[in-house]
N, C-alpha and C positions, 0 to 999 in steps of 0.2 A: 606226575611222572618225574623221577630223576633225571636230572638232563647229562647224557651223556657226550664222551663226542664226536659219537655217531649221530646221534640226533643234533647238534649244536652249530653243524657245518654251515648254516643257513643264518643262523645267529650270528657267527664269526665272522661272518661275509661284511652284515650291516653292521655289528659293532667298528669293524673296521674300517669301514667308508667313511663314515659317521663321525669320528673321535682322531684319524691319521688325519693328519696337513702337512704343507710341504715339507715345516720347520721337523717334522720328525723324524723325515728321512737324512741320511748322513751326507755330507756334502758330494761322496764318491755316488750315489746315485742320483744327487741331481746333474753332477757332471757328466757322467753314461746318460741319462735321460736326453740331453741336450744334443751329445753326439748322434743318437737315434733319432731326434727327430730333428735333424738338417740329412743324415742319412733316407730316413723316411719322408721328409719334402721333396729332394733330389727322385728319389724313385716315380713318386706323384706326379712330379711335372715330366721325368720321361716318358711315364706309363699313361700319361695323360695323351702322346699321341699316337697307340697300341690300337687297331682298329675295332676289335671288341671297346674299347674303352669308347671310340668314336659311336659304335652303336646305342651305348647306354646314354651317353651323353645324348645324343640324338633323341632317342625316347622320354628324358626327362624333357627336355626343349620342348617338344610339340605338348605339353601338359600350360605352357602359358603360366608359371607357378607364381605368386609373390615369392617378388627379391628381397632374401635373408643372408643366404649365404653364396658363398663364391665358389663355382666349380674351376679349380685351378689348370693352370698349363694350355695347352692349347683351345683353342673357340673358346677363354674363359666368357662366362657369364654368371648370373644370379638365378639362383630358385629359393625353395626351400629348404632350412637346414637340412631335414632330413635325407632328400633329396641331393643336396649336395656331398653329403656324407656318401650316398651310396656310389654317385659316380667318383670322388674322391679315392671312396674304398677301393674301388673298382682299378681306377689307374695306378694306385699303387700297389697292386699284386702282378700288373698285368704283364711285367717283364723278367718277374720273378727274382725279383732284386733287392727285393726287402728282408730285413733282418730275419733270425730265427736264435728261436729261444732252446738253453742248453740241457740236457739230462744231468740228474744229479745222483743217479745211481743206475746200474747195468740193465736192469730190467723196464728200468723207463726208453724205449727206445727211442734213439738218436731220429727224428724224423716224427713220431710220431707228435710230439709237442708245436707249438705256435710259431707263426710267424708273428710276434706281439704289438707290433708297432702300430701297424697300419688302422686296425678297426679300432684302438679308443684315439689315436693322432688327428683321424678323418672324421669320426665326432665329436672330439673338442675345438676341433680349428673351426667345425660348421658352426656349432650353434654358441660355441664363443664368440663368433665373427656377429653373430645376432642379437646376441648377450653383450657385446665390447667389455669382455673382461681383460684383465692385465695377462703380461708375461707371467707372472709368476700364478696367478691362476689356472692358465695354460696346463705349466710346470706340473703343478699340486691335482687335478683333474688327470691327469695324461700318467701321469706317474701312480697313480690309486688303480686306475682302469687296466695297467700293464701289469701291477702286480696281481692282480684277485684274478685276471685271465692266468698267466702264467702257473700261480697255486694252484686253478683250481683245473688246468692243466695236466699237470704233476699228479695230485691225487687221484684224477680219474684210474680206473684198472685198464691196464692197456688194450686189451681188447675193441675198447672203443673204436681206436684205431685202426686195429688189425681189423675185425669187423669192416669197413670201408666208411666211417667217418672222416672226411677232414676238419681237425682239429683248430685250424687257424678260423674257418669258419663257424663249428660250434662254441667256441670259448672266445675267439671275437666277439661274437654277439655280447656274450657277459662283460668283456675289457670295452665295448663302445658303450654299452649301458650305462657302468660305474659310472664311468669317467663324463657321461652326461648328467647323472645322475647330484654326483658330485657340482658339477655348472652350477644345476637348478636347486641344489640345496634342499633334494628330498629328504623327510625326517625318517626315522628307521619304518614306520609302518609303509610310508609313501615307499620306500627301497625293499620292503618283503615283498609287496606286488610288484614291484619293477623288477627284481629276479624270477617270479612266477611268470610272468608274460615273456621274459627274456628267455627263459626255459621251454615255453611253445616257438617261441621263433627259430629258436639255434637251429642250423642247420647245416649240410654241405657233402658230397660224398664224392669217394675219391675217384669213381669211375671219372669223372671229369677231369682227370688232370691230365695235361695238353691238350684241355681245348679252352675256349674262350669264358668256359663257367666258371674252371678255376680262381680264377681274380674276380667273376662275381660273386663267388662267396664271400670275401670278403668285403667288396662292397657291400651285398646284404646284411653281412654283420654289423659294419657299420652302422648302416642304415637302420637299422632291426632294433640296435641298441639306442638308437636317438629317439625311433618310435618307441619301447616301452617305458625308456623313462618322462617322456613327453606325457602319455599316456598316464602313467601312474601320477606325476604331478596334477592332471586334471580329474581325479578320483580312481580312474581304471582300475579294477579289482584282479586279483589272482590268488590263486589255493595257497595254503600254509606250507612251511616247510619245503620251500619249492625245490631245494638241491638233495634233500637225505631221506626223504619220503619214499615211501615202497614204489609213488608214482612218483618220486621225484626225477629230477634230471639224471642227478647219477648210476642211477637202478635201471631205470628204461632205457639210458641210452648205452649200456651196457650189459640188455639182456640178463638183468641182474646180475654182475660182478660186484658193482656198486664202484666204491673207493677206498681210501687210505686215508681216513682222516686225522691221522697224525703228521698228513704232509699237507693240511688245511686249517686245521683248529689251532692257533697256538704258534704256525707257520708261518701268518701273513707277516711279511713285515718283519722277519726275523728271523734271517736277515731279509730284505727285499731279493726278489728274484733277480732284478737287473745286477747287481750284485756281485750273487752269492745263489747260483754256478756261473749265470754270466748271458750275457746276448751273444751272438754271431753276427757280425755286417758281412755283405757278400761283395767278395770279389768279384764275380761273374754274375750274371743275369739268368740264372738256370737253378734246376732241383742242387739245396746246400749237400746235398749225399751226394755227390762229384764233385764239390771242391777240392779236395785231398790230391783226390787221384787226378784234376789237372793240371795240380800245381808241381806234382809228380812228369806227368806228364811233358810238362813245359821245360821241366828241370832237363829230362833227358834231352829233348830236342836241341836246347841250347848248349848242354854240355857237350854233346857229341856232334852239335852243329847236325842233327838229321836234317837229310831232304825230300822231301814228300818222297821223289822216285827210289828210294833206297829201302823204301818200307814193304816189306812182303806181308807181316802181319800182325796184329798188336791183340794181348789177351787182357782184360780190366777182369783181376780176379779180385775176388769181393764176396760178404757174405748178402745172405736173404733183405738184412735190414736193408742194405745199399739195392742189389739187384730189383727185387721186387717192386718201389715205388718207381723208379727208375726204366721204365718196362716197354718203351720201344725197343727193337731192333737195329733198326732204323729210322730217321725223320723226311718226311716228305712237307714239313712246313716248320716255321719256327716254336711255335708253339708243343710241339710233339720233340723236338727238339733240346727242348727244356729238360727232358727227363729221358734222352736218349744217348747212352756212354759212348755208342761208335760217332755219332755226330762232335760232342763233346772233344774225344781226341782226334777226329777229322781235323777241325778248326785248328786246335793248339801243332800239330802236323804241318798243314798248309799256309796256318798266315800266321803263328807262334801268339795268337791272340785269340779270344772268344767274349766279345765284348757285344754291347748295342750293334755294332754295326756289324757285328758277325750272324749274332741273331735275328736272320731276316730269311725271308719265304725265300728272296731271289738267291742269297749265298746258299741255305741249305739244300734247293732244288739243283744246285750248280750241277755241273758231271763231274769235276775234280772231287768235292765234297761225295757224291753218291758216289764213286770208285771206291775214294778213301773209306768208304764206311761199308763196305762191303769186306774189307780187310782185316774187319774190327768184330771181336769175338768177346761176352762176357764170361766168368767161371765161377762158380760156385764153389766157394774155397773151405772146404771143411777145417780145416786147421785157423783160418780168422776167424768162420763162424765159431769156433768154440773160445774162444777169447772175449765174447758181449756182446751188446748191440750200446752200449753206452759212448763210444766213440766210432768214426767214420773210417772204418779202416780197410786196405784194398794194398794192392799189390799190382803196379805196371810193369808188363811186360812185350820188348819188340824185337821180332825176329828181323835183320836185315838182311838185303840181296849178297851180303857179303860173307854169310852163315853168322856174322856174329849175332850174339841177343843182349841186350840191354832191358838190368833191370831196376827199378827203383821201388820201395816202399814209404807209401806216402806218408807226411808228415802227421802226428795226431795235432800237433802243436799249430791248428791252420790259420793262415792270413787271415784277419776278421776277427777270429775267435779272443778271448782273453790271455791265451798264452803268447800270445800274437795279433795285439791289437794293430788297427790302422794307426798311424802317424796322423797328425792332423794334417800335415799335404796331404797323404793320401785318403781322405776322408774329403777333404775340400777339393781334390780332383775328382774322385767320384761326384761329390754332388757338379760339378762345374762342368764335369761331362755329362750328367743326365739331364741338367737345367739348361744347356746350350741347345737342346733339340728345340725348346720354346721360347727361350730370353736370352738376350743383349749380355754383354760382355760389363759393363756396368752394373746391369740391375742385381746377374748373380754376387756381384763382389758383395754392394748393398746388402742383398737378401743375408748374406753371411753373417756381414759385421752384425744383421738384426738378432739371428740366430743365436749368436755366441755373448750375447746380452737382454739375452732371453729376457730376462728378472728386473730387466728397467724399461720394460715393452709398457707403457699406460695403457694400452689400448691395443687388441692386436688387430684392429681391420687395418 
């Protein structure tokens, strides 16, 4: 049979594990690698004290496991890599503060692509911690795992998503795979089965999001991804063609749409996705499809000095891609919270902040916060809807007790984003604020300096 490259997406996958090393990425992604994962540490150790997180943690605990690896941030202890992968995973999704990966054209929708970091991060750190490889192994593992999750992201037909997949959960699986895969130095046959096995695991759907499964998906993916390539290094078989096959991943888990494989074959690597359209780090601890509009949000309050008592009503107009994942009303906890736009400018209203410490059951239950969010109206704005879904775009508007109305439209240019990256203070305030919920004023400084010399780490336990 002629290989085309439709049928070759499965080939391109393991040629590229197989034959990339660090030294071939450009030095601008191993520099974005590095900020991502001190950004995606930072999330780990806050999300590590998320009471879902406490749950999982708890249930690895009572299994009694051999200590391999380190479940980080709070109650740390030792299990097995796997194992610690998943509650790793787990705590870093859990306050929804982890990066997201960008669209590179309009019909890839803003939302439906990965949170990248987290599921190959929380399997290199585990079963490297087991493995004692170097920093720059780390690097080389963690950087292969982000990009083939990210591609193979991108090609999927969007559907996937729409459909009710979460993406950072099926394509996690494949970036924690790699990037273990890569560790253990499977040869390309060992790596066709370990994306065959990796393609019965993937999982994740999006009715869960505001609740506590949400950030197990991505534990699981982790986790999922440490077990198939464990698995395939000790013989573990799986069918051919595991990504482009009629029964492959792309087919089934798109009802047959399939893919793009002109944005996989040919793609990886070129340029990298971290890149080239770019990651997103989050300002806020909530769904990245309300960034825009609180940084809009925020603008107004402080430009015109509003005061909670002065607001009679606020309308967050927006299209379907933003409204629909977005899809409380209201939040009656934090977690629902996460993805609910009257809670969202509640917060930025009343305390001019929506941070850790805003995202809490006790703030969101308050009666100031349920008044405020009662006030608060989304719109279904045909006129942005017909503009894409490839950027995050909305329109804030508040009616005040005084008939005036204030309005802003939010920035596409967002904090995080690459037109608008973090400053390194503010990257190292973020992590210094989410590492402060478990460590010392010391250790986080440390932890930095480690961080940001990554590449001469001998040993990362």
């Amino acid at each position: 049979m002629v290989m085309t490259k439709d049928t070759r997406a499965t080939a391109a996958v393991i040629e590229f594990v197989t034959d990339w090393s660090l030294d071939r990425f450009p030095p601008e992604a191993v520099s974005l690698a590095k900020q991502c994962i001190v950004d995606g540490l930072g999330v780990i150790l806050a999300g590590s004290t998320a009471h879902g997180t406490a749950i999982v943690r708890e249930y690895v605990q009572a299994g009694n496991e051999v200590t391999e690896s380190t479940v980080l941030g709070a109650g740390a202890f030792s299990c097995r890599a796997s194992s610690a992968a998943l509650v790793n995973g787990t705590a870093g999704h859990a306050l929804d503060f982890d990066d997201t990966q960008l669209s590179s054209s309009p019909d890839r929708i803003f939302g439906l692509l990965t949170h990248p970091t987290i599921p190959p991060l929380a399997a290199s750190l585990a079963l490297g911690e087991r493995l004692g490889v170097s920093g720059r192994q780390l690097l080389e593992a963690y950087l292969i795992g982000f990009e083939v999750e990210c591609k193979m992201a991108e090609a999927i037909d969007p559907s996937h998503y729409r459909n009710g997949f979460h993406s950072s959960g099926t394509f996690g699986t494949f970036g924690a795979m790699v990037s273990a895969a890569k560790l253990l130095g499977l040869d390309a046959g060992a790596l066709a089965h370990a994306l065959a096995i990796a393609a019965s695991m993937s999982s994740g759907i999006r009715l869960n999001f505001g609740t506590m499964t949400k950030p197990l998906h991505v534990g699981r993916a982790a986790q999922n991804g440490v077990i198939a390539a464990e698995l395939a290094a000790r013989g573990h078989t799986g069918g051919g063609e595991a990504l482009e096959s009629p029964w492959g991943f792309f087919h089934v888990f798109t009802m047959g749409a399939g893919f793009d494989p002109d944005r996989l074959v040919g793609a990886l690597g070129n340029p990298p996705s971290i890149v080239s359209p770019g990651v997103s780090l989050k300002p806020y601890p909530c769904g990245s499809l309300g960034h825009p509009s609180m940084d809009a949000m925020l603008k107004l309050v402080e430009t015109h000095d509003v005061k909670p008592e002065q607001v009679r009503a606020i309308r967050f107009r927006a299209g379907s891609n933003i409204l629909n994942p977005l899809r409380y009303p209201t939040a009656q906890s934090e977690l629902e919270a996460k993805f609910c736009p009257a809670f969202m400018m509640s917060s930025l209203v009343l305390r001019r902040k929506a941070g850790i410490h805003e995202f809490t059951d006790e703030f969101v239950r308050s009666a100031p916060v349920q008044e405020m969010m009662k006030k608060v109206t989304t719109v279904r704005d045909a006129a942005i809807e017909a503009r894409g879904f490839d950027r995050m775009r909305s329109i804030i508007e508040i009616d005040l007790t005084d008939d005036r109305t204030l309005v802003e439209e939010a920035d596409e240019r967002y904090r995080g984003g690459p037109e608008k990256p973090f400053t390194r203070e503010q990257l190292h305030g973020k992590f210094t604020d989410c590492a402060s919920l478990v460590a010392r004023p010391d250790a986080i400084a440390e932890t930095l300096a480690r961080l940001e010399s990554l590449e001469q780490v001998r040993n990362i336990r």
